[in-house]
N, C-alpha and C positions, 0 to 999 in steps of 0.2 A: 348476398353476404360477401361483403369486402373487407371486414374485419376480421386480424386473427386473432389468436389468444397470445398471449404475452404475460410476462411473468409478473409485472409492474399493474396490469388491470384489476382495480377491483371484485372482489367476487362477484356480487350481483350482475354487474356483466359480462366476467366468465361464465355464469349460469345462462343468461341469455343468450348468450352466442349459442353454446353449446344446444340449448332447447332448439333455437333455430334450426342449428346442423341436423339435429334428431326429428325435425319435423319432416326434413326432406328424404333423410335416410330411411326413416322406417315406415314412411309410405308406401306400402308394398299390395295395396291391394289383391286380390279381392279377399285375400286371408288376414291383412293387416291393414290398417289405415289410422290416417290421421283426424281429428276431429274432436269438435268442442259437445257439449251436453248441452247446451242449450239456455245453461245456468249463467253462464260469462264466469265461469269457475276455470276459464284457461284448454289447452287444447290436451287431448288425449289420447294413445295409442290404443285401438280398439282391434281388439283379436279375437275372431271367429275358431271357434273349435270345430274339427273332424265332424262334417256333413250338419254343422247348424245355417240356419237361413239368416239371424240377425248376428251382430257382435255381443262377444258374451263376457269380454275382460277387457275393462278398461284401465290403463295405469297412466299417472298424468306426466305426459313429458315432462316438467321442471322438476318432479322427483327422482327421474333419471339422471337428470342433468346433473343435479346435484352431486347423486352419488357418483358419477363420470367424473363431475370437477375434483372429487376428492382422491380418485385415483390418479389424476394427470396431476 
């Protein structure tokens, strides 16, 4: 990621950017991770709840991004 956000960039890739950042950030396994469903429906923040074995919440990175892009 050598790209930064700038005020002149289009949204759609300030939202890019930003999902990228978010893909590396909130890879935190083994309680959080990154990853797609298998759909090609885009990549997912998957969070395991307090003593489950599989991830039980997924929320899709670019709807983060989003709402990230609107607050910056």
């Amino acid at each position: 990621m050598t790209e930064k956000l700038h005020p002149g960039m289009p949204i759609h890739q300030r939202i890019a950017l930003i999902a990228e950042a978010l893909a590396v950030v909130l890879n935190r396994g083994p309680l959080m991770e990154i990853g797609g469903t298998g759909n090609g429906d885009g990549q997912f923040v998957w969070v395991r709840g307090p003593g489950e074995k599989d991830m039980d919440t997924g929320i899709h990175v670019d709807e983060i991004a989003r709402e990230l892009e609107v607050l910056l």
